[in-house]
C-alpha positions as MATLAB code, in Angstrom:
seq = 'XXXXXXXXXXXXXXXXXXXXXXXXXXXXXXXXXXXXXXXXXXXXXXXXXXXXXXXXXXXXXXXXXXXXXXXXXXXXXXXXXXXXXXXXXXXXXXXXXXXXXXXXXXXXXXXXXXXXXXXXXXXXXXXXXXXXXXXXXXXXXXXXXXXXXXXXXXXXXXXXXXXXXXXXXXXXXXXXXXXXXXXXXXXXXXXXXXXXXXXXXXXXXXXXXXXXXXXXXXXXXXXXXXXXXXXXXXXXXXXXXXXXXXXXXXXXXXXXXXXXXXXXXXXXXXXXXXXXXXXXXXXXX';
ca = [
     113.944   79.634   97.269;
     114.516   83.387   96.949;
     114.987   85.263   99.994;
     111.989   87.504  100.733;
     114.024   90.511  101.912;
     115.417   92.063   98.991;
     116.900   95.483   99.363;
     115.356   98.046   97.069;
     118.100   99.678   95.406;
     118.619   96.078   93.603;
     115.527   96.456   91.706;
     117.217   99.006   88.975;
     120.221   96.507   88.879;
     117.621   93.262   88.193;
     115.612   95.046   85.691;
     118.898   96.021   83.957;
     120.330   91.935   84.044;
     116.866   91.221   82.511;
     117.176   93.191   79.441;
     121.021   92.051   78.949;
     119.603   88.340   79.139;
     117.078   89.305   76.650;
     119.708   90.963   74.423;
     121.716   87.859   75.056;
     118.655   85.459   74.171;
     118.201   87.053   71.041;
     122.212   86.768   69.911;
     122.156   83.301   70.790;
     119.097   82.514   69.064;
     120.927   84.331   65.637;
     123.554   82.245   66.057;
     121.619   79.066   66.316;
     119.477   80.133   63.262;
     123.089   80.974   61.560;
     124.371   77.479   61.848;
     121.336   76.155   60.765;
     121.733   77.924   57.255;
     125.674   76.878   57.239;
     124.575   73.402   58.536;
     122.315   73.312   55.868;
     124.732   74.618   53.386;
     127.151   72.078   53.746;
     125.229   69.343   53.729;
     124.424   70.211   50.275;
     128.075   70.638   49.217;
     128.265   67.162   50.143;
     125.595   66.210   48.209;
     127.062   67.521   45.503;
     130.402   65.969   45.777;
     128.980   62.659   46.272;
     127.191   63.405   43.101;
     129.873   64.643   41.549;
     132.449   61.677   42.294;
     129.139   59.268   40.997;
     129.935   61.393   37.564;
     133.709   60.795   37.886;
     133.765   57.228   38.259;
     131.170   56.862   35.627;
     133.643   58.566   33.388;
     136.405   56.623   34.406;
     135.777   53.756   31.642;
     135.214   55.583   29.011;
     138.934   57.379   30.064;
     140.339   53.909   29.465;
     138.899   53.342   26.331;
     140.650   56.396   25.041;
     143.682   55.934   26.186;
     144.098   52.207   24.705;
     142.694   53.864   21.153;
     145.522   56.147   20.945;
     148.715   57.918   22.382;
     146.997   61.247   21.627;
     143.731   60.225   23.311;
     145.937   58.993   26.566;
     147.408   61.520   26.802;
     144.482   63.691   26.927;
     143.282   61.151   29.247;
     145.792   61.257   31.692;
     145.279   65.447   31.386;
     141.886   64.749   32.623;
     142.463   62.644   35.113;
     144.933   64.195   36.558;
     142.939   67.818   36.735;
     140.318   65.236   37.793;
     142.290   64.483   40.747;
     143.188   67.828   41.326;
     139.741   68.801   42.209;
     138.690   66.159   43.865;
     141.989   66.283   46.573;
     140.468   70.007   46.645;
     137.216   69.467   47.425;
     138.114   67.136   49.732;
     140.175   69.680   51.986;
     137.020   72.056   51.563;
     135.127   69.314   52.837;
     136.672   68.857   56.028;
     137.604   72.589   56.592;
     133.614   72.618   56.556;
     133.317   69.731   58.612;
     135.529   71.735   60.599;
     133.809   74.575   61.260;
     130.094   72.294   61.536;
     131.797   70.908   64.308;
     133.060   74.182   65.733;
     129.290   75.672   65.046;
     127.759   72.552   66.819;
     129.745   73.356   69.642;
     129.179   77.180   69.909;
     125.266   76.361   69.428;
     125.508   73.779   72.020;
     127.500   76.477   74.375;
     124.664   78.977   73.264;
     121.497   76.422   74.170;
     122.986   75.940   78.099;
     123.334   79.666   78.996;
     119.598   80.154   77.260;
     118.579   77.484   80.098;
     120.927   79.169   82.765;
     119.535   82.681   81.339;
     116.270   81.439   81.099;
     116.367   79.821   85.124;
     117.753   83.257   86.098;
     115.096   85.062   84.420;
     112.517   82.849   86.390;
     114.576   83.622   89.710;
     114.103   87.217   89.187;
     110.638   87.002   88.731;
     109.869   85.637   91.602;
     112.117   87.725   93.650;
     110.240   91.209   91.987;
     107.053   89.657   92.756;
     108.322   89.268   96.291;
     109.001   93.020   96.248;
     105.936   93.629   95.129;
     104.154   91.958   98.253;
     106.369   93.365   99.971;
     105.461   96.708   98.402;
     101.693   96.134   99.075;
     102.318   94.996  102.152;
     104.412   98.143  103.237;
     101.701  100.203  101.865;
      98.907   98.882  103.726;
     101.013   99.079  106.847;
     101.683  102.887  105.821;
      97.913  103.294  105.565;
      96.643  101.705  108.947;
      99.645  103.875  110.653;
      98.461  107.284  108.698;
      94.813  106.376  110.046;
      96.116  105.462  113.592;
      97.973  108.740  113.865;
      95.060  110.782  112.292;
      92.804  108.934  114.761;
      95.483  109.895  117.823;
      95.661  113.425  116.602;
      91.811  114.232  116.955;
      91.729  112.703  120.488;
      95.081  114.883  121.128;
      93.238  117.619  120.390;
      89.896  116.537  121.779;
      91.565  116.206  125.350;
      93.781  120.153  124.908;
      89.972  120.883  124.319;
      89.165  119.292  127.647;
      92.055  120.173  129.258;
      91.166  124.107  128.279;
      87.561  123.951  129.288;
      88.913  122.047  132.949;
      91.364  124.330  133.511;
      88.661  127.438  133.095;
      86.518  125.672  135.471;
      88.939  125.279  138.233;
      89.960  129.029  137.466;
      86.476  129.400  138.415;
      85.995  127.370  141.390;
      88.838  128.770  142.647;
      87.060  132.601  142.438;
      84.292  131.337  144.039;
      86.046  129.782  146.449;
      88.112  132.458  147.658;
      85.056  135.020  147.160;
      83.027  132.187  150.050;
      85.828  132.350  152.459;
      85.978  136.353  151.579;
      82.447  136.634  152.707;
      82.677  134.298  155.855;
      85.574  136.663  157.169;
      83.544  139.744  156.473;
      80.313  138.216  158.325;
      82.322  136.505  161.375;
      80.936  132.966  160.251;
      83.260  129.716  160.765;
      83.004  126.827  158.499;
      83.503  123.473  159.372;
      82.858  120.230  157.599;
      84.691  117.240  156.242;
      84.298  113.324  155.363;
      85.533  112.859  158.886;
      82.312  114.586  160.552;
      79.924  111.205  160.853;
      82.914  109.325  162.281;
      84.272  111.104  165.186;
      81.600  113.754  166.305;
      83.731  114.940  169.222;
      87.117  115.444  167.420;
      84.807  117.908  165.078;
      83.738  119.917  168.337;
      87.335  120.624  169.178;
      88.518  121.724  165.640;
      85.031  123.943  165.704;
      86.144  125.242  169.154;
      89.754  125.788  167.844;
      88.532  127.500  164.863;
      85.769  129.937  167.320;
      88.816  131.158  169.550;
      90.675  132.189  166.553;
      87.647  134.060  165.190;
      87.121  135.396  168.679;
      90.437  136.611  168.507;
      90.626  137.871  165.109;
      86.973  138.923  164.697;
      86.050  140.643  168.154;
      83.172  143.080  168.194;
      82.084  142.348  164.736;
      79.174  140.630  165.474;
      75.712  141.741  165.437;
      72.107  140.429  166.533;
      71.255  137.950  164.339;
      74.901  136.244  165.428;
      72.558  133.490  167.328;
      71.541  131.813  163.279;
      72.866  128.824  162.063;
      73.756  128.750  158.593;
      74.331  125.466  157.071;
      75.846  124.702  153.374;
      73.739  121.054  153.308;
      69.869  123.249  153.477;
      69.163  122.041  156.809;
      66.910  124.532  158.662;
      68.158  126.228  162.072;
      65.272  125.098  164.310;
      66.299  121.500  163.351;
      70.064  122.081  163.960;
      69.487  123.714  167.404;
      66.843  120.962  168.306;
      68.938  117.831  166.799;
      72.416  118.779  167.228;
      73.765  115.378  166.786;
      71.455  113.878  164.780;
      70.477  113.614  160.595;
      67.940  111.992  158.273;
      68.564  110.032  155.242;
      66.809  110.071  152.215;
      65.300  106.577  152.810;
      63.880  107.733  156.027;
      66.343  106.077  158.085;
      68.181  107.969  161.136;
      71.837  108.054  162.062;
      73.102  108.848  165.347;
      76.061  111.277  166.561;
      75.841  113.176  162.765;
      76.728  116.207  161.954;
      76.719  118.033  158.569;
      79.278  117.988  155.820;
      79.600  121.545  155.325;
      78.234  124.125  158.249;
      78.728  127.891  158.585;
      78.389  129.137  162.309;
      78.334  131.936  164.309;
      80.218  132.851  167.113;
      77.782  132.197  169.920;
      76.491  128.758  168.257;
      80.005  127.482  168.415;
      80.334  128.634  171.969;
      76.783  126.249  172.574;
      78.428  123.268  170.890;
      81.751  123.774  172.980;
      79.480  123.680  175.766;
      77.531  121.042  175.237;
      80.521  118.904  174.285;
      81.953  119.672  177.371;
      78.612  119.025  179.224;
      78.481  115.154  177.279;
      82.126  114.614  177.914;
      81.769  115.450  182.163;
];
């Protein structure tokens, strides 16, 4: 059985070995069909000369007759039979000069009829090993195909997630503005914002970063509060009279209450921060 990995550059080199077998086919087949015809040939020289030395020894009788009739008669006898003999010793070297070359014929047609087999087994062989290639072909093809669609597929998402990756990178350009216009605006009212995931946890902690954070307004914001300085702003929308009245307390959606919680996110004034130091310090004596 044929190996199924043929290399391609063999292909040209197969279809040329076909056509020489099929040149050679055809010269052998000549050459059968020309010993046929010399076959034939002689075997009707032979005929012939069978027929021929039939004639002869018919003759042969009536030879002897002759000769015993008269001197001149045998001597035109022995003529005969001697040109008789002539041509028969000749047409018996022509007949095995002929039997000579039949033989030599039979030989070349029987050389002829074993590379037609061998030609024809090879021609088989390479059949089957170009129809290999051509699975092979087919199968290279449809592997092409379902990687050109894979790679199309990969390119759209490529360019789906640049798209994302644009439109994300414009938002956090964005957030970052706002972000740094908030903290802008918190400087320029004297506000302190605190907040964090660590607020419902450890209540008191919170009260000493807010306290931190108040003396280093205090220090870098002095005299730049006005009135209203008492308000309580907070980033969650919970109102001031609730904050002042429920410092360390929240609701939940479901109605259910909490304690020691704070909000996520709370802008402050000065003095409010001083009342939560205070009462801190009040809870922890």
């Amino acid at each position: 059985m044929a190996s199924r990995h043929v290399p391609y550059t063999d292909i040209s080199d197969m279809g040329r070995a076909a056509q020489e077998t099929e040149i050679q086919r055809a010269a052998n087949q000549q050459l059968i069909e020309e010993g046929r015809i010399i076959k034939h040939k002689e075997l009707e020289k032979m005929r012939r000369e069978e027929e021929s030395k039939d004639d002869s020894s018919s003759e042969r009788p009536d030879v002897i007759i002759k000769i015993n009739n008269g001197s001149t008669s045998r001597l035109s006898s022995q003529r005969s039979s001697a040109d008789l003999a002539s041509s028969i010793s000749s047409r018996n070297l022509d007949a095995r000069e002929l039997r000579a070359q039949l033989l030599q014929l039979e030989e070349k047609v029987k050389g002829a009829m074993l590379s037609n087999v061998q030609l024809d087994n090879d021609k088989q062989l390479l059949k089957y090993e170009v129809d290999l290639l051509k699975d092979k072909l087919e199968d290279l093809t449809d592997a092409y195909a379902s990687l050109n669609k894979i790679f199309l597929e990969n390119k759209r998402e490529l360019a789906y997630q640049k798209m994302q990756i644009v439109e994300l990178t414009h938002r956090l350009d964005y957030a970052r503005h706002q972000i740094e216009a908030r903290d802008q605006l918190i400087v320029e009212h004297g506000l302190v914002l605190i907040g964090g995931t660590n607020v419902d946890d450890n209540p008191t902690s919170n009260m000493e970063e807010l306290t931190a954070t108040n003396a280093h307004m205090s220090s870098t914001n002095k005299g730049k509060f006005t009135s209203n300085d008492s308000n309580l702003v907070m980033m969650n929308g919970l109102s001031n009279n609730n904050n002042h009245s429920k410092p360390n307390s929240s609701i939940h959606q479901n109605g259910d209450k909490s304690s020691n919680h704070l909000p996520e996110m709370v802008l402050i004034t000065k003095s409010t921060a001083e009342l939560l130091n205070t009462l801190s310090e009040t809870t922890l004596g």
